[in-house]
C-alpha positions in Angstrom: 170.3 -57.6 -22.0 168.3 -55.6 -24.3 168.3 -56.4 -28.0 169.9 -54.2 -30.6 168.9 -52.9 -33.9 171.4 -55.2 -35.2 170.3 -58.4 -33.8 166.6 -57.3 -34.2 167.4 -56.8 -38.2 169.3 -60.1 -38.4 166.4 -61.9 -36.5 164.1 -60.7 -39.0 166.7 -61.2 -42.0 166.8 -65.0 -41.2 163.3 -65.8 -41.0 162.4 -63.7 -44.3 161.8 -67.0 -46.5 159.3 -68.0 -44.4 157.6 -64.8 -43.9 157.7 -64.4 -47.9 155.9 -68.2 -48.3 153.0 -67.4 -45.9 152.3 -64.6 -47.4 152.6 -66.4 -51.1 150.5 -69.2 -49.8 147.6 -66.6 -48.3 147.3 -64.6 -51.5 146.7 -68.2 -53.0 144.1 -69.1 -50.9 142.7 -65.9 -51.2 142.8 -65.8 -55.1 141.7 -69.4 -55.2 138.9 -68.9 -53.1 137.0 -65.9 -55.2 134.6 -66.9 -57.8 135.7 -66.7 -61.0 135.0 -63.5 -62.9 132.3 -64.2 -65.4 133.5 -63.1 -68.8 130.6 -60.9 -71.3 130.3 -62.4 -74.4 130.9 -60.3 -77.0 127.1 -59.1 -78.5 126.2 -60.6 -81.6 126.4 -57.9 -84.6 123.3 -57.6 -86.6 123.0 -55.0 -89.4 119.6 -53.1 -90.1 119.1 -51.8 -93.5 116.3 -49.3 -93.8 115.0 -46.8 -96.7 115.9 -43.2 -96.8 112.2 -42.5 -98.0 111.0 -43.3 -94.4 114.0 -42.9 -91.8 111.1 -42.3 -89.2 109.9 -45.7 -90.1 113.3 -47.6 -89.7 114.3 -45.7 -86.2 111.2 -46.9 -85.0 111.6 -50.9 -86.3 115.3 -50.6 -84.7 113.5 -49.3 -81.3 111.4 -52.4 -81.4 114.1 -54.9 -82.5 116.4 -54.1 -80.1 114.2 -54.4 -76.9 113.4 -58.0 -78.3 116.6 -58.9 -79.1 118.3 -57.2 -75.9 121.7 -57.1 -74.5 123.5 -60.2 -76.3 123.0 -58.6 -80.0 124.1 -55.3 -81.4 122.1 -53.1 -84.2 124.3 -51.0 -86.2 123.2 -49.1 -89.2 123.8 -50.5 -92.6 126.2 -49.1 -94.7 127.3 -49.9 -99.0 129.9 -51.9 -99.1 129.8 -53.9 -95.4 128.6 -57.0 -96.9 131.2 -57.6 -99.6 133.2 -57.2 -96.1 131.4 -59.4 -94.1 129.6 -62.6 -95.3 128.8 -63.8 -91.7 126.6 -60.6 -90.7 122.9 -60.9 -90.7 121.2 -58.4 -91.9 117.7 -57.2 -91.1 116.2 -55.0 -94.0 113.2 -53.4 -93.7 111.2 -53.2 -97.1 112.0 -53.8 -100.8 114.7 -50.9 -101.4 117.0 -52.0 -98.9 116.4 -55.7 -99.7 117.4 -55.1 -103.6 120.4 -52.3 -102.4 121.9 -55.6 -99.8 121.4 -58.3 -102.3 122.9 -55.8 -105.2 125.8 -56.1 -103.1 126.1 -59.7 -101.6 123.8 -63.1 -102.2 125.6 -65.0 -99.7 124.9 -62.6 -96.6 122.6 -64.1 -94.5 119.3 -61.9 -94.7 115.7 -61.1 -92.6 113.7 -59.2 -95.1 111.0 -57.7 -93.2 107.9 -55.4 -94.5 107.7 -56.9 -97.7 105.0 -58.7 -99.9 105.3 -62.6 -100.9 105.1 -61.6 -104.7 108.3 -59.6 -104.2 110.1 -62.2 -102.3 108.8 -65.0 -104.0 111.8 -64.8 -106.9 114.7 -65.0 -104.2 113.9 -67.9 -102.5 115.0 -71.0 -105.5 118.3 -73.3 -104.2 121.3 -72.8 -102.1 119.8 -69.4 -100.9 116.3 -70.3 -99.2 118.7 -71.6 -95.7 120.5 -67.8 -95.8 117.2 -66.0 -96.8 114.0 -65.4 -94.6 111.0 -62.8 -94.7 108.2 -61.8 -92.5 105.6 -60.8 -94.6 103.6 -57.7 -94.4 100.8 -57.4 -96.6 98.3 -60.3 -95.3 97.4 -63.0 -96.8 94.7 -62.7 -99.2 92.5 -65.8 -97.8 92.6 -63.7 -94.6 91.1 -60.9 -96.1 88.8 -62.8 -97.7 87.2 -64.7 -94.9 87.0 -60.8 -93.0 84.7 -60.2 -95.5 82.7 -63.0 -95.4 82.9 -62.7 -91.3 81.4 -59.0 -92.1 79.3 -60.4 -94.5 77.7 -63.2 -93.6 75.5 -63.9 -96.1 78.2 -63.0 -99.0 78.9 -65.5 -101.4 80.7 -64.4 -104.6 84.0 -62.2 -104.1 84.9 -59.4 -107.3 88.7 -58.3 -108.0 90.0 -56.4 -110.0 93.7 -56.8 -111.8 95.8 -55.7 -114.8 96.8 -58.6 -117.1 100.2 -58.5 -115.4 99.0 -58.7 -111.4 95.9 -61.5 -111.9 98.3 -63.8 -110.9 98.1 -62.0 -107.3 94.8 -63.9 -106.8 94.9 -67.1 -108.7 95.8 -69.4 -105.6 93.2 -67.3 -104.1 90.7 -68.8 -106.0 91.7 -72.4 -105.2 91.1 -71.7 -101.3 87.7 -69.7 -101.7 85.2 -72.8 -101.9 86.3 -74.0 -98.9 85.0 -70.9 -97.0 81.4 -71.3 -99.2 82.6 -68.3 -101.8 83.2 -68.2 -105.9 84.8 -65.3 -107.7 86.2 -63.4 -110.4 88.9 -61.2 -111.3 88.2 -58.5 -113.7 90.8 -57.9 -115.5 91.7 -53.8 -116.0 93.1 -53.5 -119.7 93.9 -49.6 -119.4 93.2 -46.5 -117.5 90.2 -45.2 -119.0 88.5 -49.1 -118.8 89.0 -49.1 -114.7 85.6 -47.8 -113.2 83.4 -49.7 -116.4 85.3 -52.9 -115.5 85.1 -52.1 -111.5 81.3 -51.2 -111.7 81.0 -54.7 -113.9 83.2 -56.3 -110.6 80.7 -54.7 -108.5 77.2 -56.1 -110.2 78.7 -59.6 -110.0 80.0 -59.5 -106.2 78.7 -59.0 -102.9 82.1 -57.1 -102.1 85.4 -55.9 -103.4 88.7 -57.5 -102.5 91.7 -55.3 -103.0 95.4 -57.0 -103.2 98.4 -55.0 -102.6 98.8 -53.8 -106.2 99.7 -50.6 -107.2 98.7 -50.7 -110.9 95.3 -50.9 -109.3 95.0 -49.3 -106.0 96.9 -46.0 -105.7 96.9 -42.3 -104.6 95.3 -41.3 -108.0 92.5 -43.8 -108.6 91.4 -45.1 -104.7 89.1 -42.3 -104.5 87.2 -42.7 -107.8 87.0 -46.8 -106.8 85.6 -46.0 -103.0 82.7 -43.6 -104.6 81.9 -46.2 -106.8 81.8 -49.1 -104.8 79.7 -47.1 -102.0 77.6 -45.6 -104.7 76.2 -49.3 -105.4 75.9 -50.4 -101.8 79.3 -52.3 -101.9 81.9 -52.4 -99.8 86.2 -52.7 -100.4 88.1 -55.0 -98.0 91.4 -54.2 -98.2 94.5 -53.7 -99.4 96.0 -52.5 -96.0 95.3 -50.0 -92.7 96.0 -47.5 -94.9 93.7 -47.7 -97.0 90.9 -48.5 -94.3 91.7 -44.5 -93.0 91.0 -44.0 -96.8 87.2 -45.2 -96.9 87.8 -48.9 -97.2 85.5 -50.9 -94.7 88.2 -53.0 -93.6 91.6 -55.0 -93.7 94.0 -57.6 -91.4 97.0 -56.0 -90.5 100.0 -57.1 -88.0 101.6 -54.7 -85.9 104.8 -53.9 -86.3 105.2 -55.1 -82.5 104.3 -58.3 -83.1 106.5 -58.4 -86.5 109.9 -57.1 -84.2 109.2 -60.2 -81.6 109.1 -62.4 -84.4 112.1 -61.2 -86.5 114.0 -61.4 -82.6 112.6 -65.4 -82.9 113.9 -65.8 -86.1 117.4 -64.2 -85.6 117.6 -66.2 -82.4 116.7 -69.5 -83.9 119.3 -68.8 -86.8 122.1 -68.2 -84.0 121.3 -72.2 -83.1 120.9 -73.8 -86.5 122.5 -71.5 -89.1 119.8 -71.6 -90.8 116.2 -69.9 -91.5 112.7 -71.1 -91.9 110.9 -70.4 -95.1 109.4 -67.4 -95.6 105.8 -66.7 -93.7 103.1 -65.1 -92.8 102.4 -64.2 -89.3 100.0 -65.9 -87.9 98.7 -63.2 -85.4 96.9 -60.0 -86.6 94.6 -57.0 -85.8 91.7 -55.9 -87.8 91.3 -52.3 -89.1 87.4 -50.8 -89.1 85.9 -47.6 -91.0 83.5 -47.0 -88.5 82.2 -44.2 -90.0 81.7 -46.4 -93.7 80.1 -49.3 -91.7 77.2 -46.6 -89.9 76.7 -44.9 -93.7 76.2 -48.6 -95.2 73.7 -49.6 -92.6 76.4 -52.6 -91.6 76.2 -53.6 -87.9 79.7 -55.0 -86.6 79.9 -56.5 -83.7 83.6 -55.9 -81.9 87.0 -55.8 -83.3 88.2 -58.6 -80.7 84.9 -60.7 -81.9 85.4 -60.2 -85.6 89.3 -61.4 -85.5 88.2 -64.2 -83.2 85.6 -65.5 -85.5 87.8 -64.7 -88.9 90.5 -67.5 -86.6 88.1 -69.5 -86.2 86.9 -69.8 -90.0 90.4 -70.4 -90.9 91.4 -72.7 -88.4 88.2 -74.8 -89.2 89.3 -74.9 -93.1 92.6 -75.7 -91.9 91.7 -78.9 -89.4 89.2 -80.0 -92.2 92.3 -79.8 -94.7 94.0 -82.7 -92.8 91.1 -85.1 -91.9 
């Protein structure tokens, strides 16, 4: 007897609980047996607060920090007003405008200040704040520049600066460290505009070279060229203050690029994401060494290498620094 629709539908119709719990059971097994579905993190929001004076300059510093930073943190621009909404951001700035314009608005933000000099910094870090307060500083260290010159200059003994009365404190722990290195000095103090090139050409009779700080009450658009004529005029050369002012006619001058500074602002940042807290402000200790060529041929100066010259400058100051802690 052939089966019916009927009984073929009823057959079916009876065993339907058990069809229903096989096919529960295999989309169990099936969901059980799948690797779980790693979840993203959401990226870590960091703020960067540049200068309107050089937006060139800040697109490029963002370009950097975000390839060392990478996928786990996101860069948005800063904005007024974004701190007093959110404490917990860090914030990157990049030189002294935008420092001053974030901590106008918030001192508890956590802050990187990056391309900024130690004299400027030097006032923020006292108390509670130093732990939610870091910097990466640009201008090198004086000692640095210092020992280039000697390195140049082998046989130079006695070091010449010039200051106002407000920025000879730029050099004062500089004096401390230049014995070490087998170099005295002076600072000749600038007491108004018309006194600069009679006090400079008195720098330049007791010196065997001219070491410029990054002070703008002394070394600026307006008066770099009269003090580059009159140094080379009496056989003298000006290490210093920055690149920039190598391109200008200065012989020479430390300098880190701003590749190096990105990687370590990206150590930083990642350090503070494990501790909640950042190192003291520093120096980095890796640089590059800016030559005038042209002012080195003209003062009958042979130089031997860039690569040599920064090798040898480490070496002087690692010396100092292993003799330090015998």
């Amino acid at each position: 007897m052939r089966p019916t629709i009927q009984s073929i539908n009823a057959s079916f119709t009876g065993r339907m609980p058990v069809y229903v719990a096989l096919c529960l059971l295999l989309f169990c097994a099936l969901v059980l047996s799948r690797p779980a579905l790693s979840q993203t993190p959401p990226a870590t929001v960091v703020y960067i607060a540049g200068t309107d004076n050089n937006v060139a300059l800040t697109q490029h510093m963002t370009g950097l920090l975000r390839d060392e930073l990478g996928d786990g943190f996101s860069l948005r621009p800063f904005k007024p007003g974004q701190t007093s909404q959110d404490d917990n951001s860090l914030i990157i700035t990049l030189g002294p405008d935008a420092f001053t314009l974030v901590r106008q608005e918030s001192r508890n933000v956590p802050v990187l200040a990056l391309l900024v000099d130690e004299p400027f910094i030097k006032g923020y870090t006292n108390g509670h704040e130093e732990q939610q307060l870091s910097a990466i500083f640009y201008a090198p260290p004086m000692i640095r520049q210092a020992v280039a010159g000697k390195v140049i200059l082998p046989h130079a003994t006695r070091v010449s600066m010039l200051a106002t009365p407000d920025s000879a404190v730029l050099y004062e722990h500089l004096k401390e460290q230049l014995p070490a290195f087998g170099m005295d000095s002076q600072i000749f103090v600038v007491s108004s505009n018309d006194d600069l090139i009679p006090t400079l050409i008195r720098a330049l009779e007791y010196g065997d070279f001219l070491l410029a700080a990054p002070d703008s009450s002394i070394y600026n658009p307006r008066t770099i060229k009269h003090i580059l004529l009159t140094t080379y005029r009496r056989n003298r050369i000006v290490i210093g203050p920055s690149q920039a002012y190598v391109k200008a006619g200065a012989l020479a001058s430390t300098y880190t690029p701003f590749t190096i500074i990105a990687a370590l602002a990206a150590d930083v940042i990642n350090e503070y994401q494990v501790s909640n807290q950042f190192p003291p402000p520093f120096y980095p200790e890796e640089f590059r060494l800016a030559v005038n060529e042209q002012v080195a041929r003209s003062l009958n100066i042979p130089l031997p290498s860039r690569q040599e010259l920064v090798d040898a400058i480490k070496a002087r100051l690692s010396s100092s620094t292993e003799d330090d802690h015998d």
